[in-house]
PDB file of N, CA, C and O in Angstrom:
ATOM      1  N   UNK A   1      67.913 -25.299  -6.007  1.00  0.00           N
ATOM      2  CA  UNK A   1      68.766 -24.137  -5.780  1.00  0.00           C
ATOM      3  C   UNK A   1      70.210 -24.563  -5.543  1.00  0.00           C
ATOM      4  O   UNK A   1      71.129 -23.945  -6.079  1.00  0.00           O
ATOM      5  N   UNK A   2      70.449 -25.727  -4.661  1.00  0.00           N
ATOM      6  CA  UNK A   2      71.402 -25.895  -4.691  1.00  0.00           C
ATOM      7  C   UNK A   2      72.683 -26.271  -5.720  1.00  0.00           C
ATOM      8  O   UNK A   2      73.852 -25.943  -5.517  1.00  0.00           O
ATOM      9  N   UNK A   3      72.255 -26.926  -6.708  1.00  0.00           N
ATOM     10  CA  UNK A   3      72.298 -26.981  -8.154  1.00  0.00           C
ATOM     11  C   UNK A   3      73.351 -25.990  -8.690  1.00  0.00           C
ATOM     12  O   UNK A   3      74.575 -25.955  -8.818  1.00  0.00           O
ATOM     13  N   UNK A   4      72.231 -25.158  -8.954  1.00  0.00           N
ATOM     14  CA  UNK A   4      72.375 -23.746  -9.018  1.00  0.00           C
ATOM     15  C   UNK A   4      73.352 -23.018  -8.755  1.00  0.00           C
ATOM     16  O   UNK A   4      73.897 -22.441  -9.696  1.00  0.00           O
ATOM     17  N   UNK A   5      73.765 -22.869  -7.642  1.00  0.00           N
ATOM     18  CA  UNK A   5      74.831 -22.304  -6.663  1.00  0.00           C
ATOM     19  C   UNK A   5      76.297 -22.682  -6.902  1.00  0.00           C
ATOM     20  O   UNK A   5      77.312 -21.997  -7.028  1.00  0.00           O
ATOM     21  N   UNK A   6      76.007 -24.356  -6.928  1.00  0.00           N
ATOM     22  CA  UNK A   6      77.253 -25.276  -7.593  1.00  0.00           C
ATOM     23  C   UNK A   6      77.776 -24.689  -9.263  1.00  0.00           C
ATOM     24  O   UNK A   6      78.896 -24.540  -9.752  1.00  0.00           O
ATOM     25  N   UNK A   7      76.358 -24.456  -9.817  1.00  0.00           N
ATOM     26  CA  UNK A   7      76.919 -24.185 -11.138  1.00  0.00           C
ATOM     27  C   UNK A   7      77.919 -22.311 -10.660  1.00  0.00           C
ATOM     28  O   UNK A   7      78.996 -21.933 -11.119  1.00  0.00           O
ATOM     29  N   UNK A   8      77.255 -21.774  -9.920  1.00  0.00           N
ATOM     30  CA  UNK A   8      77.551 -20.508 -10.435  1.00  0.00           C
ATOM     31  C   UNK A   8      79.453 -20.150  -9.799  1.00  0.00           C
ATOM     32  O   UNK A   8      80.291 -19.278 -10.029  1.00  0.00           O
ATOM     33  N   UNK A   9      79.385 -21.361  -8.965  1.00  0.00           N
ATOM     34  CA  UNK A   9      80.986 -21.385  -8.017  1.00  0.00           C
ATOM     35  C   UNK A   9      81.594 -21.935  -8.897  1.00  0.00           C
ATOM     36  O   UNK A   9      82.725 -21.506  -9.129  1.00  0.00           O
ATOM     37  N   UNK A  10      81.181 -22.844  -9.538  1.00  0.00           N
ATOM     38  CA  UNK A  10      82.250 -23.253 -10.885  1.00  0.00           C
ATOM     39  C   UNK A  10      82.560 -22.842 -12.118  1.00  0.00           C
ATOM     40  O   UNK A  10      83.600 -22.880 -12.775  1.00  0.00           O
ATOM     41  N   UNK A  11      80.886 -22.220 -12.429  1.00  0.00           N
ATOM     42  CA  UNK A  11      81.489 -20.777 -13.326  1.00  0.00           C
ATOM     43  C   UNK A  11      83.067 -20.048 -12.958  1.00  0.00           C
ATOM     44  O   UNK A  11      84.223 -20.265 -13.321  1.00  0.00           O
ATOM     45  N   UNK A  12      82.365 -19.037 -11.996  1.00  0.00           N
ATOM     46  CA  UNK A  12      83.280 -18.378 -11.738  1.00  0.00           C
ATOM     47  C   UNK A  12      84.905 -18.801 -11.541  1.00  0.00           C
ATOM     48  O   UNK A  12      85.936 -18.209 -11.861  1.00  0.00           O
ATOM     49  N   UNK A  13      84.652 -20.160 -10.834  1.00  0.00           N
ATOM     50  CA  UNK A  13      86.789 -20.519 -11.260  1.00  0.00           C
ATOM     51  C   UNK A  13      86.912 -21.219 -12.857  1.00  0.00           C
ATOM     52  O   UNK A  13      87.974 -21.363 -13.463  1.00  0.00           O
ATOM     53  N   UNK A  14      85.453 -21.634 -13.394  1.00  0.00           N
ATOM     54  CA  UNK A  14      86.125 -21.891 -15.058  1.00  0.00           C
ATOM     55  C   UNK A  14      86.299 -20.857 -15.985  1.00  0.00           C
ATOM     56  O   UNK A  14      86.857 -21.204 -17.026  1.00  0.00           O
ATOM     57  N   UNK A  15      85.937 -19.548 -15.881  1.00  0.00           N
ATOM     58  CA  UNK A  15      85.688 -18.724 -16.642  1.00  0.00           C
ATOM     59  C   UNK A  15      86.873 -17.275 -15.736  1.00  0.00           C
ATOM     60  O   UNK A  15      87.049 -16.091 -16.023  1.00  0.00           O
ATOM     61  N   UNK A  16      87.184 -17.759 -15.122  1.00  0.00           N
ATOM     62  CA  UNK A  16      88.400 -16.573 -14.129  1.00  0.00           C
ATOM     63  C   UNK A  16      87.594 -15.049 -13.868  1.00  0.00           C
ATOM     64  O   UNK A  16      87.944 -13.873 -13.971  1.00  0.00           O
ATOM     65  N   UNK A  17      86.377 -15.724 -13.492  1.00  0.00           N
ATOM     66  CA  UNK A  17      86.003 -14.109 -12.688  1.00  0.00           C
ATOM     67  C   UNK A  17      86.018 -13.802 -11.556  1.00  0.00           C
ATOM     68  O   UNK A  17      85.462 -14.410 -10.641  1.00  0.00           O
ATOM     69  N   UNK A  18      86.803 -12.594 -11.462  1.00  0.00           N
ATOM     70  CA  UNK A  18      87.798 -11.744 -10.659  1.00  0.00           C
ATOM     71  C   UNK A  18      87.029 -11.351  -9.111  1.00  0.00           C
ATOM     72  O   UNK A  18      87.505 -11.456  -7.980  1.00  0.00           O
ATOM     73  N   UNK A  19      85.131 -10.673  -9.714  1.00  0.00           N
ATOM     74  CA  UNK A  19      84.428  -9.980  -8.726  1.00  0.00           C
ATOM     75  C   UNK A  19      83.073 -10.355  -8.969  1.00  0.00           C
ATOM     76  O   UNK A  19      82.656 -10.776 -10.048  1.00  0.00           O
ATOM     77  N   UNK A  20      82.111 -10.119  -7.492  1.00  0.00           N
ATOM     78  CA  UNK A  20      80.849 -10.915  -7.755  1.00  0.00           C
ATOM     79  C   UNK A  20      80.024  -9.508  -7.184  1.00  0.00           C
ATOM     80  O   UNK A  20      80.398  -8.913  -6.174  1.00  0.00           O
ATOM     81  N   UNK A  21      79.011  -9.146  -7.889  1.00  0.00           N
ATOM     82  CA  UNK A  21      78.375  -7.816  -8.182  1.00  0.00           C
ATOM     83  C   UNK A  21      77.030  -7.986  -7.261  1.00  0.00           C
ATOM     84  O   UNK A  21      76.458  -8.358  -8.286  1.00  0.00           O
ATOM     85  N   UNK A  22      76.110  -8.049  -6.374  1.00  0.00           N
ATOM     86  CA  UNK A  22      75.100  -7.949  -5.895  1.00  0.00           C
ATOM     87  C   UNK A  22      74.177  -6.157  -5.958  1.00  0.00           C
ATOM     88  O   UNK A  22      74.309  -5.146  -5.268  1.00  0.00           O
ATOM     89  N   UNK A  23      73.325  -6.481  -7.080  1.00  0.00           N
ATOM     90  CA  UNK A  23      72.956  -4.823  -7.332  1.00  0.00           C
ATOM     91  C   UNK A  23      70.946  -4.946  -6.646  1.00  0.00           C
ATOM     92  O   UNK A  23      70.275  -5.946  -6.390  1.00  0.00           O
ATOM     93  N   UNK A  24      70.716  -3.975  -6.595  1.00  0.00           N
ATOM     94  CA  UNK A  24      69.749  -3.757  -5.818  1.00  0.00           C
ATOM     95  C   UNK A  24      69.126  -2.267  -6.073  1.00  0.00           C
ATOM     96  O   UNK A  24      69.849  -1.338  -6.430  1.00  0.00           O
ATOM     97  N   UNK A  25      67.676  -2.116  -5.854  1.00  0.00           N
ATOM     98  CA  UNK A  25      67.782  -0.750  -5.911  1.00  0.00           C
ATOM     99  C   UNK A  25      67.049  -0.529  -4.672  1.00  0.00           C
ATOM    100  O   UNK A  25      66.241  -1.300  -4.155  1.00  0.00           O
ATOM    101  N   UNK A  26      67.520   0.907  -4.148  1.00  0.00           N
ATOM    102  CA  UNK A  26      66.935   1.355  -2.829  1.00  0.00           C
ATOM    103  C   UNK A  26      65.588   2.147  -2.662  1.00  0.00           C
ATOM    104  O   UNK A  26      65.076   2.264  -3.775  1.00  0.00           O
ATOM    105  N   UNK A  27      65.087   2.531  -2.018  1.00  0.00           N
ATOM    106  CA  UNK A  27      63.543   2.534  -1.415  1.00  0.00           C
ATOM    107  C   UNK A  27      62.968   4.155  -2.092  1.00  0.00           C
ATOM    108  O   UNK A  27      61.999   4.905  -1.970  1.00  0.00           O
ATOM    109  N   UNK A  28      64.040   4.096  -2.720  1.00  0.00           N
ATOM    110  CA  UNK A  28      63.653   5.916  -3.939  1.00  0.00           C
ATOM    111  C   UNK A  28      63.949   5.332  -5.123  1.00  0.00           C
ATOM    112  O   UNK A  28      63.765   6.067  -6.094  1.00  0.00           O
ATOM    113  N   UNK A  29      64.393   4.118  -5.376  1.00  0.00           N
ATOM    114  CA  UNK A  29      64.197   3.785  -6.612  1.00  0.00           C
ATOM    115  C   UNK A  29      65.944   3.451  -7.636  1.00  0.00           C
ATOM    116  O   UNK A  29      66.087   2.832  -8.691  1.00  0.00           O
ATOM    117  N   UNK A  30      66.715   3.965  -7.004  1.00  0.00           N
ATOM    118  CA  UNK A  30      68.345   4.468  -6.583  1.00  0.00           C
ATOM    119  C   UNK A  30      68.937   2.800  -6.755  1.00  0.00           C
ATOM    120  O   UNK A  30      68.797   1.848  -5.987  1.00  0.00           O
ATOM    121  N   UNK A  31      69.705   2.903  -8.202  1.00  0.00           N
ATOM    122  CA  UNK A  31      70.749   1.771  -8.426  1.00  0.00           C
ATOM    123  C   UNK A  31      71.724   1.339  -7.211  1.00  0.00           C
ATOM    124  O   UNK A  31      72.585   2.164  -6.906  1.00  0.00           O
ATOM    125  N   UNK A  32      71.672   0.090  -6.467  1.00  0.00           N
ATOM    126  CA  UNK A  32      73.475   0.554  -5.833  1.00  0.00           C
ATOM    127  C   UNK A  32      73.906  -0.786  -6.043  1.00  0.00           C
ATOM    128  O   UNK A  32      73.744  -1.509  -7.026  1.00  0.00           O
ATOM    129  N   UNK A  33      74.569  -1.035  -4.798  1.00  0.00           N
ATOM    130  CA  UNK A  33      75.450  -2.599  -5.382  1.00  0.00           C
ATOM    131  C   UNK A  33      76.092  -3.068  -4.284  1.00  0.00           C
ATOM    132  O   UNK A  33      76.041  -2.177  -3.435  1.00  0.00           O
ATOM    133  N   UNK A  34      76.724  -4.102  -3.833  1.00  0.00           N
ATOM    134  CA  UNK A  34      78.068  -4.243  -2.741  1.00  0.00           C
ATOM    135  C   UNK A  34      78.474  -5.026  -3.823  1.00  0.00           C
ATOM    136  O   UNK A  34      77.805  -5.758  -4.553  1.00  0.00           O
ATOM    137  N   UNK A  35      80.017  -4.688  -3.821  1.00  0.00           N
ATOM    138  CA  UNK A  35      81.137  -6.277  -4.994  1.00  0.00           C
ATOM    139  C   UNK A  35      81.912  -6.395  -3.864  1.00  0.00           C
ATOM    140  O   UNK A  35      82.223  -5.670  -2.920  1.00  0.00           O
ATOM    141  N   UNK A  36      82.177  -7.740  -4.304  1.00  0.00           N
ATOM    142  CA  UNK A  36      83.339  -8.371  -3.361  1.00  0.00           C
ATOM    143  C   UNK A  36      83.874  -9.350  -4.506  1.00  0.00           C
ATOM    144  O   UNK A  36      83.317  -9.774  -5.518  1.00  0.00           O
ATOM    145  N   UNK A  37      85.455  -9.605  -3.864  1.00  0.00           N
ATOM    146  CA  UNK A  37      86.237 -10.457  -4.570  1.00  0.00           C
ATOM    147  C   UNK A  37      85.385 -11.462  -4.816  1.00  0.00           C
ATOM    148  O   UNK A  37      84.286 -11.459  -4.262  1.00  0.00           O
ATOM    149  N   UNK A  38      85.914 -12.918  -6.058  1.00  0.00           N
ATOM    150  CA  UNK A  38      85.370 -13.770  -6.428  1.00  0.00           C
ATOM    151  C   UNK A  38      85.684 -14.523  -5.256  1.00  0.00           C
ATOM    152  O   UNK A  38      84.863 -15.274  -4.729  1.00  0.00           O
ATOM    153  N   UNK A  39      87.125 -14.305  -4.727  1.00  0.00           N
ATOM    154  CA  UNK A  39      87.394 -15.342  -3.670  1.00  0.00           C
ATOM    155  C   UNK A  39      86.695 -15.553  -2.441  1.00  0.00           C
ATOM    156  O   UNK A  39      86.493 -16.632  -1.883  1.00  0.00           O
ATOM    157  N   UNK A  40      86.295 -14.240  -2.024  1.00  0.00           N
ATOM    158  CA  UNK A  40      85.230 -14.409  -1.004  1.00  0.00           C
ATOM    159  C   UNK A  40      84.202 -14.935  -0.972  1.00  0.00           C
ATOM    160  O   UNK A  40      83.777 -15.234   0.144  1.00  0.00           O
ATOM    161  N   UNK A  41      83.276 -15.305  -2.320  1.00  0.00           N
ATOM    162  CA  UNK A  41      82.430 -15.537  -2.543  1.00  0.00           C
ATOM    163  C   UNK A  41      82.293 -17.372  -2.518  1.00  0.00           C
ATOM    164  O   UNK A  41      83.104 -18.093  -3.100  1.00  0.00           O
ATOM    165  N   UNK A  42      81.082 -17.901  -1.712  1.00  0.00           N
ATOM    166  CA  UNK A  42      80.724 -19.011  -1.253  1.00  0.00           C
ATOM    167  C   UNK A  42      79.208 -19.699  -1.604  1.00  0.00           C
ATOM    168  O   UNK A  42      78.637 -19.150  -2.546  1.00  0.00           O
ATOM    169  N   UNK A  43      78.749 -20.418  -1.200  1.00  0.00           N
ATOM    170  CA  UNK A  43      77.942 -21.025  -1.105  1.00  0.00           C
ATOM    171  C   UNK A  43      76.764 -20.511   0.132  1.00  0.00           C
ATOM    172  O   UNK A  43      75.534 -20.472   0.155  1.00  0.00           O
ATOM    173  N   UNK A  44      77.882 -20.142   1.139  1.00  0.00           N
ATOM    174  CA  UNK A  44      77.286 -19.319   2.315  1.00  0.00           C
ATOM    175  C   UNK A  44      76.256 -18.079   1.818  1.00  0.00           C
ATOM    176  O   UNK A  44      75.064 -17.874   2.048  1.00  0.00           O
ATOM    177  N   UNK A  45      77.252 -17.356   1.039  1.00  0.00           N
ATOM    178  CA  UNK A  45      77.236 -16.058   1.070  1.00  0.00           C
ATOM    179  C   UNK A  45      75.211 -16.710   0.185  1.00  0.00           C
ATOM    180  O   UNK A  45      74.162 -16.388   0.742  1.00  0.00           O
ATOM    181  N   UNK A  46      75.230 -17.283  -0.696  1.00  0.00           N
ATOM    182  CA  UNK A  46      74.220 -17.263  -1.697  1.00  0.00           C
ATOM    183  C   UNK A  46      73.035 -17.731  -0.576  1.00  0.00           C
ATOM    184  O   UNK A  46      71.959 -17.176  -0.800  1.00  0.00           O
ATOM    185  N   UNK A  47      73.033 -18.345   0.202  1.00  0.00           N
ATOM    186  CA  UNK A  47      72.172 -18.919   1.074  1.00  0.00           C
ATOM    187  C   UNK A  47      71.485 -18.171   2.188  1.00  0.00           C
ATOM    188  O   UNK A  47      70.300 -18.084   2.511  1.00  0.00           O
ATOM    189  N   UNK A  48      72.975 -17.485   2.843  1.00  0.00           N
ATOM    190  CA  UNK A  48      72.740 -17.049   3.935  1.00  0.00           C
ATOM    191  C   UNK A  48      72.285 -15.051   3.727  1.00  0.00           C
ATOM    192  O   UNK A  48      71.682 -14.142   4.298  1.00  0.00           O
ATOM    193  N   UNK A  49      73.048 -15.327   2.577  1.00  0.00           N
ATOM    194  CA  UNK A  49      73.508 -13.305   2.258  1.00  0.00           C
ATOM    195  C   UNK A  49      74.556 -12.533   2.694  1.00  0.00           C
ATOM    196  O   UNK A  49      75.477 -12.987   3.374  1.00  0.00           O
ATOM    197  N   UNK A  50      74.471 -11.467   2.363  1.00  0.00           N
ATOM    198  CA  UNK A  50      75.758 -10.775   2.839  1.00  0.00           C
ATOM    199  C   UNK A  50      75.182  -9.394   3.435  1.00  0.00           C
ATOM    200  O   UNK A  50      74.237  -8.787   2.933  1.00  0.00           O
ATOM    201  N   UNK A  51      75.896  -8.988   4.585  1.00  0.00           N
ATOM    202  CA  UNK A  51      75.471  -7.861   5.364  1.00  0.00           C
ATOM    203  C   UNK A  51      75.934  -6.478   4.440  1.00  0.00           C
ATOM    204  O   UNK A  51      77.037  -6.420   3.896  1.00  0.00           O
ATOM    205  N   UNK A  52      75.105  -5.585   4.368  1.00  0.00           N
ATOM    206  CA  UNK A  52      75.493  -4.115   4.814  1.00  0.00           C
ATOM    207  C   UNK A  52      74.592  -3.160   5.390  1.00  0.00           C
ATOM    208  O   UNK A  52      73.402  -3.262   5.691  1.00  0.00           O
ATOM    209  N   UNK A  53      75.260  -2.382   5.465  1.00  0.00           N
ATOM    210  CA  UNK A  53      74.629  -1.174   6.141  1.00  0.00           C
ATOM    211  C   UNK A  53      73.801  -0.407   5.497  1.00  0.00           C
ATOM    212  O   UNK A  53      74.160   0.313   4.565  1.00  0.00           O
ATOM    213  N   UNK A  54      72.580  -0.486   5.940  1.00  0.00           N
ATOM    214  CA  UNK A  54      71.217  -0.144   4.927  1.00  0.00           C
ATOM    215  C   UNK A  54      70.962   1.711   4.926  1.00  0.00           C
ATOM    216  O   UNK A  54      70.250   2.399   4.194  1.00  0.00           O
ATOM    217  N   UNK A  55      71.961   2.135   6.180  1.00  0.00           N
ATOM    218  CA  UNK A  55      71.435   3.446   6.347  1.00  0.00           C
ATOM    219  C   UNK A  55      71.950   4.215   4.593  1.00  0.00           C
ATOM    220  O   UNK A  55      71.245   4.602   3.661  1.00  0.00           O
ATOM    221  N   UNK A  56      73.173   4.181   4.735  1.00  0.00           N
ATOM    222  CA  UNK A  56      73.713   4.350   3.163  1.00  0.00           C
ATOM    223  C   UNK A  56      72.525   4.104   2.068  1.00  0.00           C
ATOM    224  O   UNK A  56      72.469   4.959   1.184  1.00  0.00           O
ATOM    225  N   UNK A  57      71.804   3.305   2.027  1.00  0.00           N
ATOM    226  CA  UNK A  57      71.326   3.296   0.836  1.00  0.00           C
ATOM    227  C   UNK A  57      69.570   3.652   1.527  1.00  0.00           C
ATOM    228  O   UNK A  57      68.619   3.067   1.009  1.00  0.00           O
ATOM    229  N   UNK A  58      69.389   4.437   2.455  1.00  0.00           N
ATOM    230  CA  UNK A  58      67.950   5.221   2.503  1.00  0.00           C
ATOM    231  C   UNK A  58      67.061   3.805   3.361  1.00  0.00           C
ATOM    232  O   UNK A  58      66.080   4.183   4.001  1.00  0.00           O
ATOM    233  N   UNK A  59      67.233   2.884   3.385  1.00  0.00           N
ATOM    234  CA  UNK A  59      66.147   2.208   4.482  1.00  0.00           C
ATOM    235  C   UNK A  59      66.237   1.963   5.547  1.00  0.00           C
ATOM    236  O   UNK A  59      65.860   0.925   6.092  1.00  0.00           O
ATOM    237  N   UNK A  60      66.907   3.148   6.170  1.00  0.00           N
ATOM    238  CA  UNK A  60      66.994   2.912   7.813  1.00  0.00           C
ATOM    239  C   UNK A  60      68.085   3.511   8.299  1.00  0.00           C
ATOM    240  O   UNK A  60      69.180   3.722   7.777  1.00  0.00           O
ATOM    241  N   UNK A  61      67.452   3.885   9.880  1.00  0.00           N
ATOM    242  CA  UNK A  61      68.772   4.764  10.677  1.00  0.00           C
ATOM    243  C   UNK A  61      70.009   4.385  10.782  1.00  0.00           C
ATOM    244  O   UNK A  61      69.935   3.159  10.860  1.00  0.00           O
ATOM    245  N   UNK A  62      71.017   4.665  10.827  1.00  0.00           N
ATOM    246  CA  UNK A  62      72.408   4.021  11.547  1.00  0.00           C
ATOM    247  C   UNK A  62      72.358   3.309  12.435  1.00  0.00           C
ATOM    248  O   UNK A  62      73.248   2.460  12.494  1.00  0.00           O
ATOM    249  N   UNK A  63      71.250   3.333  13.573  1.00  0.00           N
ATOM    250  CA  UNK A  63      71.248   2.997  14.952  1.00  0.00           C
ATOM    251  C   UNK A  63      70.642   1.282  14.418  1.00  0.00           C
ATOM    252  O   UNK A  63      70.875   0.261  15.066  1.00  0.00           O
ATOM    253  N   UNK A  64      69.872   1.326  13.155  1.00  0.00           N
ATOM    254  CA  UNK A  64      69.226   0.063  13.049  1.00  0.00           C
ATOM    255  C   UNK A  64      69.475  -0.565  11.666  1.00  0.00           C
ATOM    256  O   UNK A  64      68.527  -1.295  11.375  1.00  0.00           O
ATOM    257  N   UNK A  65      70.336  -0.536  10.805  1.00  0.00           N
ATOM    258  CA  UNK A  65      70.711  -0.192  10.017  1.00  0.00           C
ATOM    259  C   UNK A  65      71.579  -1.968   9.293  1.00  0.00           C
ATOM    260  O   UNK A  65      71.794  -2.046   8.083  1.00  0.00           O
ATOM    261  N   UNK A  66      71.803  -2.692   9.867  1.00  0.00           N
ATOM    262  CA  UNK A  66      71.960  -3.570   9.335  1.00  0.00           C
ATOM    263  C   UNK A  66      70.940  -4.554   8.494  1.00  0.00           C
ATOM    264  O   UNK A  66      69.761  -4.670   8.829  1.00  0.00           O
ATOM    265  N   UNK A  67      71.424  -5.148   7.535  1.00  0.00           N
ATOM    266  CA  UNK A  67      70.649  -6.002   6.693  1.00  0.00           C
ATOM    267  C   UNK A  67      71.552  -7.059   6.106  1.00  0.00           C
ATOM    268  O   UNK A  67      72.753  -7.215   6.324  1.00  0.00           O
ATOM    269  N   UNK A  68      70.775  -7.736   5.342  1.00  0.00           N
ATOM    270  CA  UNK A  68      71.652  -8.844   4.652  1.00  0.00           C
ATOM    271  C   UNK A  68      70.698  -8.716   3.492  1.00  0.00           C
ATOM    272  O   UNK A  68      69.471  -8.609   3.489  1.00  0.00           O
ATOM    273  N   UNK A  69      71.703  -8.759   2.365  1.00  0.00           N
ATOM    274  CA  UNK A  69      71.187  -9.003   0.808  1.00  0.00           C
ATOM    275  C   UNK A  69      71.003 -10.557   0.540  1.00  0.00           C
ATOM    276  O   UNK A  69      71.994 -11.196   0.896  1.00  0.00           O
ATOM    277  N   UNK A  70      70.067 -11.257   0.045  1.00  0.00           N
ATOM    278  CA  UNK A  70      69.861 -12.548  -0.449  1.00  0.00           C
ATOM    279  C   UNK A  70      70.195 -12.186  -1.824  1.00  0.00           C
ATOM    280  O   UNK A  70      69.506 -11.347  -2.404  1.00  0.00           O
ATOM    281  N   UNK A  71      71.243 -12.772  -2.429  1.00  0.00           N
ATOM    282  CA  UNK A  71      70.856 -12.760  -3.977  1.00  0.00           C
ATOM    283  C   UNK A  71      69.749 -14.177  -4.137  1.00  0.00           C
ATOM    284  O   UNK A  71      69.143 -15.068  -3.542  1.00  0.00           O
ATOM    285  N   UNK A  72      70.104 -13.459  -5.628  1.00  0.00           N
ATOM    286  CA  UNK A  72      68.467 -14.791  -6.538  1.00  0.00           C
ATOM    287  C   UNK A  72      69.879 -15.527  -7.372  1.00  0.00           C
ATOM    288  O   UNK A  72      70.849 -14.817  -7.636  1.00  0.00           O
ATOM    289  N   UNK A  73      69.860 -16.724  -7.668  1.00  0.00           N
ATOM    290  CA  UNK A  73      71.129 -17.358  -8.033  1.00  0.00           C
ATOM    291  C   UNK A  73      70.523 -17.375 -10.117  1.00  0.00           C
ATOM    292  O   UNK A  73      71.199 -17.446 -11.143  1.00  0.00           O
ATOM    293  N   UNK A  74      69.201 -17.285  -9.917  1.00  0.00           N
ATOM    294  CA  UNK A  74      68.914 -17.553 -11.153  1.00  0.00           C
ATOM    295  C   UNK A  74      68.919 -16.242 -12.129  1.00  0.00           C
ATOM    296  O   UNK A  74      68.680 -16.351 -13.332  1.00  0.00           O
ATOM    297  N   UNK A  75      69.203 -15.037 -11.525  1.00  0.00           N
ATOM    298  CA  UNK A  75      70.183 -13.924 -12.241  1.00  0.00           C
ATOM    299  C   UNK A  75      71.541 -13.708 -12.118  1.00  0.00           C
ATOM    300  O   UNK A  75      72.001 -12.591 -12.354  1.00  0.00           O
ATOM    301  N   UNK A  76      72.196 -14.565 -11.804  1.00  0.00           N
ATOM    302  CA  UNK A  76      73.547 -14.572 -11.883  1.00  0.00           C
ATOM    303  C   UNK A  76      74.081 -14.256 -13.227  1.00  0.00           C
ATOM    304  O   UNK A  76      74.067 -15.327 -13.832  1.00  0.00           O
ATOM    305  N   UNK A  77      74.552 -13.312 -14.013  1.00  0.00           N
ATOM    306  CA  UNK A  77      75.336 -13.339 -15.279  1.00  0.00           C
ATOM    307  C   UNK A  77      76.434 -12.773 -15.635  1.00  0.00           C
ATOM    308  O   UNK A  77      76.791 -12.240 -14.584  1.00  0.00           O
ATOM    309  N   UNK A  78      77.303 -12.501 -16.505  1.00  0.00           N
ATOM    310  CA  UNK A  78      78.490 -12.178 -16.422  1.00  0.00           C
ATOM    311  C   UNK A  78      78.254 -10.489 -16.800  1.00  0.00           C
ATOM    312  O   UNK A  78      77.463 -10.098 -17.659  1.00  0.00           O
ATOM    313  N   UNK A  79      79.078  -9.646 -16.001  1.00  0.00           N
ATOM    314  CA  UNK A  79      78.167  -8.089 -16.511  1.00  0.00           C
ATOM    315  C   UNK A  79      79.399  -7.863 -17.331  1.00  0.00           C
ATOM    316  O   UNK A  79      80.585  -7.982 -17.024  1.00  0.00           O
ATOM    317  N   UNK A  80      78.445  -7.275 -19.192  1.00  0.00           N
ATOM    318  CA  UNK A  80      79.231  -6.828 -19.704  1.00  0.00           C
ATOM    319  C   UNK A  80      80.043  -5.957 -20.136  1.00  0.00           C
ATOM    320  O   UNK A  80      80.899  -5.949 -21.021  1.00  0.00           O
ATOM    321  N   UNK A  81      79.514  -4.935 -19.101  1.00  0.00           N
ATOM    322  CA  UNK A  81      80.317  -3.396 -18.732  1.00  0.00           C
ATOM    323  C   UNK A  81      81.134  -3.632 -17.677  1.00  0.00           C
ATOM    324  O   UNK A  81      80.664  -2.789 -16.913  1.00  0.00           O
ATOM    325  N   UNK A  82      81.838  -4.049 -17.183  1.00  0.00           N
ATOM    326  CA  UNK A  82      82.914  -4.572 -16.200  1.00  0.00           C
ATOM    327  C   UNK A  82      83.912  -4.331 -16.722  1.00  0.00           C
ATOM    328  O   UNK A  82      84.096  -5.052 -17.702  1.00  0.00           O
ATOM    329  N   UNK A  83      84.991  -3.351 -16.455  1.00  0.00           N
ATOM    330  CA  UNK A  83      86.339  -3.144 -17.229  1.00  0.00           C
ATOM    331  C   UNK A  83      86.997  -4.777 -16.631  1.00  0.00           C
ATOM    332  O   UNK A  83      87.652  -5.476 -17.405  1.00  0.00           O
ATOM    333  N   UNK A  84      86.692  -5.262 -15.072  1.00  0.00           N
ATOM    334  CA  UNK A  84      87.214  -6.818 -14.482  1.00  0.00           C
ATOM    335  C   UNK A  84      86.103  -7.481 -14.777  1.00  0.00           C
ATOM    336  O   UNK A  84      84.945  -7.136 -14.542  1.00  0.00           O
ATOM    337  N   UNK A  85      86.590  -8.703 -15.439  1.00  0.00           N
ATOM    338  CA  UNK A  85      84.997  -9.210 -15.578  1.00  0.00           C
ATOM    339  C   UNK A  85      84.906  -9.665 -14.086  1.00  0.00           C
ATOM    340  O   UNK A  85      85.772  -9.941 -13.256  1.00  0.00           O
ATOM    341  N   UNK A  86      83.421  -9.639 -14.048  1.00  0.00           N
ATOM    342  CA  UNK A  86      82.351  -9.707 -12.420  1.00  0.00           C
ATOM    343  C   UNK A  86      81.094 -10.278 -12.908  1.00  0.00           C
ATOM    344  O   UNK A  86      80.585  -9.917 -13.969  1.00  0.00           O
ATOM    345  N   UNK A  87      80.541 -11.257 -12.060  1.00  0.00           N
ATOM    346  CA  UNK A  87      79.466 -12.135 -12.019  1.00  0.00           C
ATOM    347  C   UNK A  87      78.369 -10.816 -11.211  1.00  0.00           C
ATOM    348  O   UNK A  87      78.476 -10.203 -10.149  1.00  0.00           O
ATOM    349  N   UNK A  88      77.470 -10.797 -12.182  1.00  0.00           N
ATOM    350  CA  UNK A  88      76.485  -9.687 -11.142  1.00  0.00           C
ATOM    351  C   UNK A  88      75.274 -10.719 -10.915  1.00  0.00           C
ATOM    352  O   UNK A  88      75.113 -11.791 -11.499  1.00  0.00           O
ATOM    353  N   UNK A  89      74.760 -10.355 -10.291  1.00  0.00           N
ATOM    354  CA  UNK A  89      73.389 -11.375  -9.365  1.00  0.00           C
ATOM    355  C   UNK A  89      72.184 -10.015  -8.737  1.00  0.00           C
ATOM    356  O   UNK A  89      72.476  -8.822  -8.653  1.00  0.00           O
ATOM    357  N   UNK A  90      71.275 -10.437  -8.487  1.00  0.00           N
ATOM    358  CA  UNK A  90      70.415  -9.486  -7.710  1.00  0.00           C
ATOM    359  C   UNK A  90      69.643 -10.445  -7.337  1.00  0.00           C
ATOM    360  O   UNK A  90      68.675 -10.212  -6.612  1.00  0.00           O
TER     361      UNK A  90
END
């Protein structure tokens, strides 16, 4: 995995992509996503995940409502409906 991760951070500064796409679908079945800049995006983020707030997308109250997304590094690809190109992952 780690490999992996290396390739996809060097993608992204050899190929100049802008935004990194984490899509998901929620617990009715419901497309969603968090993007964040390319710059934010780490080694951390792929390992550890990235937080949001789950009430928004239907699995849980506000009161309990945090989560962290793991992406899978081995769907990482460049999405080709992106008016910016963006690395999407799930």
């Amino acid at each position: 995995m780690q490999n992996k991760i290396q390739e996809i951070i060097k993608r992204i500064k050899d190929e100049d992509i802008k935004m990194v796409d984490f899509k998901m679908v929620d617990i009715n079945g419901q497309f969603r996503h968090v993007t964040i800049p390319a710059g934010s995006f780490s080694e951390e983020i792929m390992k550890k995940g990235i937080g949001f707030d789950a009430s928004n997308y239907g699995y849980a109250v506000v009161e309990k409502s945090d989560m962290v997304f793991i992406p899978d590094p081995d769907t990482a690809m460049i999405d080709p409906f992106c008016e910016i190109k963006t690395l999407s992952t799930s």
